[in-house]
DSSP file (Angstrom, degrees, kcal/mol; ACC not computed):
  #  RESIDUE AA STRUCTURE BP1 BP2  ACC     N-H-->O    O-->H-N    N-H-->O    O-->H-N    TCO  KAPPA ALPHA  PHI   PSI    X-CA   Y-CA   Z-CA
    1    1 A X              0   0    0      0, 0.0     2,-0.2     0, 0.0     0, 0.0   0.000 360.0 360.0 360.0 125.0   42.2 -128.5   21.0
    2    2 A X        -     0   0    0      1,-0.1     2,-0.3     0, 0.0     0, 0.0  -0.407 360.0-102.0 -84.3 147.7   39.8 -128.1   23.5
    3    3 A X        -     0   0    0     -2,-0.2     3,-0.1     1,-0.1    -1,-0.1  -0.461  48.9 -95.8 -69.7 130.9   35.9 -130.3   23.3
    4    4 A X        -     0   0    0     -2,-0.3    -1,-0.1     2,-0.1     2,-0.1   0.402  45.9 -94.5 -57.5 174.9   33.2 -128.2   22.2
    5    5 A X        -     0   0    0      1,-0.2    -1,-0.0     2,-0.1     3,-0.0  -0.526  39.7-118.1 -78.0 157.5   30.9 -126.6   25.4
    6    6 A X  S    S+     0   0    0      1,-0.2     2,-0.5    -2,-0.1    -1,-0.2   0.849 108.0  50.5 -73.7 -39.0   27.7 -129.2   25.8
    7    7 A X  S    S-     0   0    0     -3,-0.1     2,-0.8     1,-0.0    -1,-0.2  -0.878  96.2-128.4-112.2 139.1   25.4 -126.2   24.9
    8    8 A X        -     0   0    0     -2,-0.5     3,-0.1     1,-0.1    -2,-0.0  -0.695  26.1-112.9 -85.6 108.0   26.4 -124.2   21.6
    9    9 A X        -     0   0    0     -2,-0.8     2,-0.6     1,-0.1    -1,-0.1   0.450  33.0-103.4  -9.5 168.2   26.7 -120.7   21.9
   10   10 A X        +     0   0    0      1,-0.1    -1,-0.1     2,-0.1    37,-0.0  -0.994  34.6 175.6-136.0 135.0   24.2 -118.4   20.1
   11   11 A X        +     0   0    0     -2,-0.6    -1,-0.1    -3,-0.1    -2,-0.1   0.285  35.1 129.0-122.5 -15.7   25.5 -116.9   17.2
   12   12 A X        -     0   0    0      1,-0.1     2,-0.6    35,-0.0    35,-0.2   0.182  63.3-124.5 -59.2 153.3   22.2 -115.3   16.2
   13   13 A X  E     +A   46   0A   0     33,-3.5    33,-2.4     2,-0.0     2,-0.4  -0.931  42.1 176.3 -93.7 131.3   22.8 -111.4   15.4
   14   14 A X  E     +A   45   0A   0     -2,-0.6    31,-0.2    31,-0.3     2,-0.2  -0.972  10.6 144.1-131.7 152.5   20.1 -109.3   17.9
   15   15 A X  E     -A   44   0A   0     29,-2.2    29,-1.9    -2,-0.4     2,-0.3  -0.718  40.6-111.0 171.4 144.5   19.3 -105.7   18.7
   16   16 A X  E     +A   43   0A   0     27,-0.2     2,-0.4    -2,-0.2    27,-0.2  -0.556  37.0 164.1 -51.1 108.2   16.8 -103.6   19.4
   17   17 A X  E     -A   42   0A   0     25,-3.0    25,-5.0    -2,-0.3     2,-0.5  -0.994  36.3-110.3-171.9 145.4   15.6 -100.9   17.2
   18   18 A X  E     -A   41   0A   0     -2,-0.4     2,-1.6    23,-0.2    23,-0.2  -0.559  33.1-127.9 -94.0 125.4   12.5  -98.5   16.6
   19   19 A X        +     0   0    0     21,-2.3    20,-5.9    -2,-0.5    21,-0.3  -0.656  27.5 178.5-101.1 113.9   10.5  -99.3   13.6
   20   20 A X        -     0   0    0     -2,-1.6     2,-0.2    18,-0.2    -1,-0.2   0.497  69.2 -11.1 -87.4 -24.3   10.2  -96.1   11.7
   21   21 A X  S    S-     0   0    0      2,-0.2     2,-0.6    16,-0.0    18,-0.2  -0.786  97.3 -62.5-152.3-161.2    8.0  -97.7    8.6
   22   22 A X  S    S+     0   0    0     -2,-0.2    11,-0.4    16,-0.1     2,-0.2  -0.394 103.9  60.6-108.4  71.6    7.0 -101.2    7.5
   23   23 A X        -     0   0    0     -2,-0.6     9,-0.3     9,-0.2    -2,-0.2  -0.702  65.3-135.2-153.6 142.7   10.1 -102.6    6.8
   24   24 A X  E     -D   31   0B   0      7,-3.6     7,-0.9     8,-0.5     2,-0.4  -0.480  12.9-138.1 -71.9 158.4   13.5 -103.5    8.4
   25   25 A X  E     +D   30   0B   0      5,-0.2     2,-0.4    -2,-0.1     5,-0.2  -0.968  25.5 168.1-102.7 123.4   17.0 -103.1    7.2
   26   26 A X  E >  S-D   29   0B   0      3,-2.8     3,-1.6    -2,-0.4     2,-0.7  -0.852  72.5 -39.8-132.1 108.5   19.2 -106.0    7.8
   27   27 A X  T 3  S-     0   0    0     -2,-0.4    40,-0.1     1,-0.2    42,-0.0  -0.597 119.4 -37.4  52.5 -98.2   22.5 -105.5    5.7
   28   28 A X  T 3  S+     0   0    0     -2,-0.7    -1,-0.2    -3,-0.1     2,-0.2   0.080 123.0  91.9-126.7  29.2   21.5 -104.1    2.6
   29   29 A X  E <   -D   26   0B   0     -3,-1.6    -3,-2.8    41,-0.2     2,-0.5  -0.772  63.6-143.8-108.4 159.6   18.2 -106.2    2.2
   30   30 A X  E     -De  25  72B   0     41,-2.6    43,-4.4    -2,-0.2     2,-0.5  -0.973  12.8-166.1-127.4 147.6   14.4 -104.7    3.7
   31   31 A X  E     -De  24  73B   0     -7,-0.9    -7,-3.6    -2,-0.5    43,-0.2  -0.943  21.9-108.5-113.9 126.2   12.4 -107.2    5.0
   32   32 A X        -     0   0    0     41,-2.5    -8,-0.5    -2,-0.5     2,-0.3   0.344  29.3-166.7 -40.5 178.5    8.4 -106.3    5.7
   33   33 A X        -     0   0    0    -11,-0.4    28,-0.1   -10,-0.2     2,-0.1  -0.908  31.0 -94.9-171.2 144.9    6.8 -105.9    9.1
   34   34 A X    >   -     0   0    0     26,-1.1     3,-1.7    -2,-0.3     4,-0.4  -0.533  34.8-124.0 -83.0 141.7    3.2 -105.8   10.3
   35   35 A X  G >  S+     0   0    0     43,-0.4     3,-3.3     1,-0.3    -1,-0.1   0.875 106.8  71.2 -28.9 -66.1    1.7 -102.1   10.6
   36   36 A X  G 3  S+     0   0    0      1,-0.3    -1,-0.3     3,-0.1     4,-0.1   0.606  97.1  58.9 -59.0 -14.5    0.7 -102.4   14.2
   37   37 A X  G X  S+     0   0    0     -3,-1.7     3,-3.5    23,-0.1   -18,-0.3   0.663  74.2 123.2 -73.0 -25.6    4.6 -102.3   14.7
   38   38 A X  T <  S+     0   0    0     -3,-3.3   -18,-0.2    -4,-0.4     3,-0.1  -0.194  79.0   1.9 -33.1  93.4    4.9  -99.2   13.2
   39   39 A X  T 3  S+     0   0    0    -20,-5.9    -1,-0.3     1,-0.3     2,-0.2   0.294 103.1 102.0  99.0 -17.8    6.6  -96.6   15.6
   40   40 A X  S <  S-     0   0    0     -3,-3.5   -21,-2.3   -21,-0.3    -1,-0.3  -0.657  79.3 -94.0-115.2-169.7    7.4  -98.8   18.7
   41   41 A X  E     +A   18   0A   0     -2,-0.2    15,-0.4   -23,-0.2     2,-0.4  -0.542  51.0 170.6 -97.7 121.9   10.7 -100.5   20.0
   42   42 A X  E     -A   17   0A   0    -25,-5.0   -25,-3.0    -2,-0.3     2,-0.5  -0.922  32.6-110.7-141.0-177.5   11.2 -104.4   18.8
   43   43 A X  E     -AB  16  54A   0     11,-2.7    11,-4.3    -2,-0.4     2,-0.3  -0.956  23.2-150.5-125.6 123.0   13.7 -106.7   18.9
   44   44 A X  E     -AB  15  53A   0    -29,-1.9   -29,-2.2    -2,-0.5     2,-0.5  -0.740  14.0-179.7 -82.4 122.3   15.4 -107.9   15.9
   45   45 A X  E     +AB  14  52A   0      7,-2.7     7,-2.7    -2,-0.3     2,-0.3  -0.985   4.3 170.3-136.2 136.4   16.8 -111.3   15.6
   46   46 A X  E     +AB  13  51A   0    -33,-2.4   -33,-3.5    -2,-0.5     2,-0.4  -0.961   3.3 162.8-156.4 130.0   18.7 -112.8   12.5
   47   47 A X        -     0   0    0      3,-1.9    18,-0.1    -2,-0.3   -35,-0.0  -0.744  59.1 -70.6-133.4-165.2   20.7 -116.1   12.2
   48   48 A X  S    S+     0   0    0     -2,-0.4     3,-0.1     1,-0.1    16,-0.0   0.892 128.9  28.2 -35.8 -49.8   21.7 -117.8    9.1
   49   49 A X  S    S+     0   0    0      1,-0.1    16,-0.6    15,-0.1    -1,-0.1   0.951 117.6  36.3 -92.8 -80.8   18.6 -119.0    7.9
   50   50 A X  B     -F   64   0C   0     14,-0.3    -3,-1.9    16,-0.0     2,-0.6  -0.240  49.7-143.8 -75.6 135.8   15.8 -116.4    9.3
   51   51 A X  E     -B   46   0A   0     12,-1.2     2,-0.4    -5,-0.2    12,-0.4  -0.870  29.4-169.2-107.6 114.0   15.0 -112.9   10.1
   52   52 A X  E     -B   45   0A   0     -7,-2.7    -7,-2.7    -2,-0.6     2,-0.4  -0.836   8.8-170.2-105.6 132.3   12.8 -112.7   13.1
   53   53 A X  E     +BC  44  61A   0      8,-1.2     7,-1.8    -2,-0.4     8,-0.6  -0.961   8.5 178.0 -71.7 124.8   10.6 -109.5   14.9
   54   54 A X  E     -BC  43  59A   0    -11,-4.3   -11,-2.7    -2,-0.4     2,-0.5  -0.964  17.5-163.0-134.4 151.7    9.2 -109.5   17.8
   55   55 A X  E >  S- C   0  58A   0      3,-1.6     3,-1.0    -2,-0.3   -13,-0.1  -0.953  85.6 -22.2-128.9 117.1    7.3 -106.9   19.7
   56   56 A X  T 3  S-     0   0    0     -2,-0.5    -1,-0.1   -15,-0.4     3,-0.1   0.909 128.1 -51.5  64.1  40.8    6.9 -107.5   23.3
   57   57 A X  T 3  S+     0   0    0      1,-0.1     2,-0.8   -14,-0.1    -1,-0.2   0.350 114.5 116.3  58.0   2.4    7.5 -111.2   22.6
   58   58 A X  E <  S-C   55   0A   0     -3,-1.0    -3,-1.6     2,-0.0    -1,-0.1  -0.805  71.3-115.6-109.0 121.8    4.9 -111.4   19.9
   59   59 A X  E     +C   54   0A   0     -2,-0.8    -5,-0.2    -5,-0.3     3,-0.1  -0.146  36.9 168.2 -41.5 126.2    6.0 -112.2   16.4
   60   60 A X  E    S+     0   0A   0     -7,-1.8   -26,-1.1     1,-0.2    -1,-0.2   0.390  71.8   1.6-125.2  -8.1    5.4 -109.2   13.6
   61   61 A X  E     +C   53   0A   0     -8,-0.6    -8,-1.2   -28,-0.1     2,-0.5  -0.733  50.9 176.5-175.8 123.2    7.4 -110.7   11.1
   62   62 A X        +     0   0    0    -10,-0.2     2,-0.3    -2,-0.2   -10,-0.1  -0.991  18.4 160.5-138.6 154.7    9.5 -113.7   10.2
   63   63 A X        -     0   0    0     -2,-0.5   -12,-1.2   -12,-0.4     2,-0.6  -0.766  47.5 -98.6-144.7 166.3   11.1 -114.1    6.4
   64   64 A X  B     -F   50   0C   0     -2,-0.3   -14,-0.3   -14,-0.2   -15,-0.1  -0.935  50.2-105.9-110.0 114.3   14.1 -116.4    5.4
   65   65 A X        -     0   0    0     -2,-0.6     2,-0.5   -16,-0.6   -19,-0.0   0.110  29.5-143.5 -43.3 137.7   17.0 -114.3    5.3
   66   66 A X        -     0   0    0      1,-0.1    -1,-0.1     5,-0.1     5,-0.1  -0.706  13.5-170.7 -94.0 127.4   18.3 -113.4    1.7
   67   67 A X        +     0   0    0     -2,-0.5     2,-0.4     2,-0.1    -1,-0.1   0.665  63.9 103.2-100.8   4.7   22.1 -113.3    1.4
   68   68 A X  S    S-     0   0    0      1,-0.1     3,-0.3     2,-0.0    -2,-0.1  -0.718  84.2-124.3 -86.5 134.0   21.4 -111.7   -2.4
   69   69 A X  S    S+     0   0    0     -2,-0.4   -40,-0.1     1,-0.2    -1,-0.1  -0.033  81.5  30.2 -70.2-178.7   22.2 -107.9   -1.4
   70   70 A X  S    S+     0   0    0      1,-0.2     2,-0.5   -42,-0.0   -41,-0.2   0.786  80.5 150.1  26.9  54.7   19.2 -105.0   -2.3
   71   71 A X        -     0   0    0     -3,-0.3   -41,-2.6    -5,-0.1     2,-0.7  -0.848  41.4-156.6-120.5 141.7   16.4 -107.1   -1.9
   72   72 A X  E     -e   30   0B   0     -2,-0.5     2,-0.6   -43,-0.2   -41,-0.2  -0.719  15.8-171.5 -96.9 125.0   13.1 -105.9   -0.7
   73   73 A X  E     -e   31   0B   0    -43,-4.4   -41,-2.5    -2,-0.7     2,-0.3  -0.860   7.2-179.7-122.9 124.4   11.3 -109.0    0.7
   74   74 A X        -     0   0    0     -2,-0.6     2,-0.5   -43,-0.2     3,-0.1  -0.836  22.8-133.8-119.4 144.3    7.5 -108.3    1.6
   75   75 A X    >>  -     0   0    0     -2,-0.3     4,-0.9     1,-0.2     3,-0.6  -0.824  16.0-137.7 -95.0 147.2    4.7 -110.9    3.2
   76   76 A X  H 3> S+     0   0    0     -2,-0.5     4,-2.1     1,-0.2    -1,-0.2   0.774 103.4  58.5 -75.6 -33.2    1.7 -110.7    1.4
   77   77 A X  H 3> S+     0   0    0      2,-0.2     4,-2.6     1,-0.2    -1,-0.2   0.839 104.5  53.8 -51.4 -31.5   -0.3 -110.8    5.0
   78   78 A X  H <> S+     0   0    0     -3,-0.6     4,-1.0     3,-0.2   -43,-0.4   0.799 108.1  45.9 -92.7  -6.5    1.6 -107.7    6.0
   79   79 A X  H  X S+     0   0    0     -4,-0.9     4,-3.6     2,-0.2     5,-0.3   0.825 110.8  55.5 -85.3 -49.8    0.5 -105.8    2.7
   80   80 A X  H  X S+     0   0    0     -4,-2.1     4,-3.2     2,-0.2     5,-0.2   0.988 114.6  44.8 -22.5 -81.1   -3.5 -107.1    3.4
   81   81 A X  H  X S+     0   0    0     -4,-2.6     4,-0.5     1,-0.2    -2,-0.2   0.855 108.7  50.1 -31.1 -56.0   -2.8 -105.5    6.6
   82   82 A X  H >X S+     0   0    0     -4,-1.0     3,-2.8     1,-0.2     4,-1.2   0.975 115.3  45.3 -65.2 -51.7   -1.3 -102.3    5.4
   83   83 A X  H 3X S+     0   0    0     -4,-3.6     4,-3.4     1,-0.2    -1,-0.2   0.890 111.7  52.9 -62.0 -19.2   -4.3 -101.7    2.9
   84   84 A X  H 3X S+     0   0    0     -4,-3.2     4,-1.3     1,-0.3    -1,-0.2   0.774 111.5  46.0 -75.9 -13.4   -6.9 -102.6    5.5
   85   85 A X  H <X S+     0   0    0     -3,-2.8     4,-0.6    -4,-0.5    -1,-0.3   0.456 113.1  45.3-116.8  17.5   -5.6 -100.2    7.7
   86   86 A X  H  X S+     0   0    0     -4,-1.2     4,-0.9     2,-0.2     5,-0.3   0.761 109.3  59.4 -77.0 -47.1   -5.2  -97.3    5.1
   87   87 A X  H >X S+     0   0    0     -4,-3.4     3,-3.7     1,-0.2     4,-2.7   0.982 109.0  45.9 -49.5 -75.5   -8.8  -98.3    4.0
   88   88 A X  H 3X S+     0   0    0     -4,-1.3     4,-1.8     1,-0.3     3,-0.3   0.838 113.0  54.0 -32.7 -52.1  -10.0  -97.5    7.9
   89   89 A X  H 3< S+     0   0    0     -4,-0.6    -1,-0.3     1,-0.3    -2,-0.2   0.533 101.6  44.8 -61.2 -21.4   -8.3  -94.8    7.8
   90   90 A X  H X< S+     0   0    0     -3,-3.7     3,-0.6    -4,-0.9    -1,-0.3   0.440 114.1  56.3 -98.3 -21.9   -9.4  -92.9    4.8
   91   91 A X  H 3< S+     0   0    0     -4,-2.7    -2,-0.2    -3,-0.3    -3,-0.2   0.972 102.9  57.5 -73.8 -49.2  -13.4  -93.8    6.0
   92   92 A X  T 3< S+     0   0    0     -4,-1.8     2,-0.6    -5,-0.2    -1,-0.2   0.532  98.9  66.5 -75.4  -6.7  -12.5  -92.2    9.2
   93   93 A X  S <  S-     0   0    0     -3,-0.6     3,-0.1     1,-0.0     2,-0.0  -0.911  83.1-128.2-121.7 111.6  -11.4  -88.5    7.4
   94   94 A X        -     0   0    0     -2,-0.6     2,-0.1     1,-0.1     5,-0.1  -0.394  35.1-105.6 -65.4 146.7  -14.3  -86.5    5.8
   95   95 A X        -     0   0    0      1,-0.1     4,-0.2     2,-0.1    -1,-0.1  -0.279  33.6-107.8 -69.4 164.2  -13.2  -85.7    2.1
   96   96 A X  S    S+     0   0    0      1,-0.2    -1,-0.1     2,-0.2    -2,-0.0   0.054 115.7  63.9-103.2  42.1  -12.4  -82.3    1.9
   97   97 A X  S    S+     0   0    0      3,-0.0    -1,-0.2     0, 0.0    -2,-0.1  -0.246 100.4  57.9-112.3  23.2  -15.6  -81.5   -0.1
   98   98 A X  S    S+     0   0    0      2,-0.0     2,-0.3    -4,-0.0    -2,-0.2   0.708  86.4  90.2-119.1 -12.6  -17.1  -82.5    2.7
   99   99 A X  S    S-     0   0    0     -4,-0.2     2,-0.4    -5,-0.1    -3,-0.0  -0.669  70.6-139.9 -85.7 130.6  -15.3  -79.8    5.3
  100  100 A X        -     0   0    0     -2,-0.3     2,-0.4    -3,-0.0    -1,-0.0  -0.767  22.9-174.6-111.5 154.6  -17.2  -76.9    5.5
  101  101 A X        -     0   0    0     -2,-0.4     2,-0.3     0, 0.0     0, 0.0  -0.765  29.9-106.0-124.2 163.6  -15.2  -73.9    5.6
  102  102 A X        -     0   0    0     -2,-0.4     2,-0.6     1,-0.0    -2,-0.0  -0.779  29.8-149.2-102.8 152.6  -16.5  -70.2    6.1
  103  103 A X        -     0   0    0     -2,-0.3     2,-0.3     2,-0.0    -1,-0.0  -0.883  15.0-160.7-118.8 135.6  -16.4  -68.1    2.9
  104  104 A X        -     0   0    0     -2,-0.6     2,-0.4     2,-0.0    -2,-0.0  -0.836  24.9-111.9-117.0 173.0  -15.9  -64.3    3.3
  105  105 A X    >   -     0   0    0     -2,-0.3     3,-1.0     1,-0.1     4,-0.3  -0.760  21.7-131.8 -92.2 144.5  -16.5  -61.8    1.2
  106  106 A X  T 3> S+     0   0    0     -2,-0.4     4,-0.8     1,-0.3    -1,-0.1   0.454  97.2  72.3 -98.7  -6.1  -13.1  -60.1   -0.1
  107  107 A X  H 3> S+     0   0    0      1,-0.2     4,-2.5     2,-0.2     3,-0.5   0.929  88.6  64.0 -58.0 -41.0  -14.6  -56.2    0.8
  108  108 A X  H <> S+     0   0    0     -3,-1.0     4,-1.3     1,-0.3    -1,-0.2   0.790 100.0  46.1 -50.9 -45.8  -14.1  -57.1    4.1
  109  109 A X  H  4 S+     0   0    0     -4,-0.3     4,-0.5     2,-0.3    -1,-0.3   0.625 112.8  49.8 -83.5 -22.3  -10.5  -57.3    3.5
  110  110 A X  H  X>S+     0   0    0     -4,-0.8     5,-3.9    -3,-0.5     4,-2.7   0.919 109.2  59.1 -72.5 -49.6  -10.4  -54.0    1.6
  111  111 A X  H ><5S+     0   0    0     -4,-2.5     3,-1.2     1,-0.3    -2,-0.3   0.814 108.1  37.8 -18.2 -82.3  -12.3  -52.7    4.5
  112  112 A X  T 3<5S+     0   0    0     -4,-1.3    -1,-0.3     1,-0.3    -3,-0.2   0.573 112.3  55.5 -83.9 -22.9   -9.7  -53.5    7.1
  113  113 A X  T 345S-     0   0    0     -4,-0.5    -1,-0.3    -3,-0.2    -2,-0.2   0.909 103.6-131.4 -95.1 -15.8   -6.7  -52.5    4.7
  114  114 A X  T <<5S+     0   0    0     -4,-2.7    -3,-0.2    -3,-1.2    -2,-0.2   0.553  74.2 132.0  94.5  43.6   -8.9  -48.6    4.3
  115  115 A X      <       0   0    0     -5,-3.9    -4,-0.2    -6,-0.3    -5,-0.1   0.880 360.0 360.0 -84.9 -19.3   -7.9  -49.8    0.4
  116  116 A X              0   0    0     -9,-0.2    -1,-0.2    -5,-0.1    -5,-0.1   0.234 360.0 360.0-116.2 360.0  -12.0  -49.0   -0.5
């Protein structure tokens, strides 16, 4: 039996993957993710203990991996986030009693069909 290597291999699971909502899938568990991540390409990193994101080297989300299956595990910072940026978002969009729309008169439309 040969003596182990002076530096220990990295065992950590990684890959690359486009984040379609705010959360990951890592075996049958989802673990949260910050909004701004929402839609671009990060890198997923998962070892025994942790589940790490990173986008562009900057951290969007770290959890401690659950080995109990179909569990949804959310940070309470990344749900702050999510509402603050739904809040912004709804300011930014006139209600729609507030869109003004043109009203026609419905002869017109008889007009045009020669039904009057």
């Amino acid at each position: 039996m040969l003596a182990l290597p002076p530096v220990l291999p990295d065992v950590c699971h990684r890959s690359s993957l486009r984040i379609g909502r705010d959360y990951v899938r890592f075996g049958t568990c989802d673990y949260s993710v910050h909004p701004r991540a929402i839609g671009r390409r990060a890198e997923l990193k998962v070892d025994l203990d942790w589940v790490v994101v990173t986008l562009a080297g900057d951290e969007v989300a770290r959890h401690r991996r659950s080995l109990a299956p179909h569990r949804t595990i959310t940070d309470p910072g990344h749900s702050r986030a999510r509402r603050a940026l739904k809040e912004t978002v709804s300011h930014d969009q006139p209600s729609p009693t507030e869109v003004d729309v043109e009203v026609r008169d419905l002869v017109t439309y008889d007009h045009a069909l020669g039904v009057a």
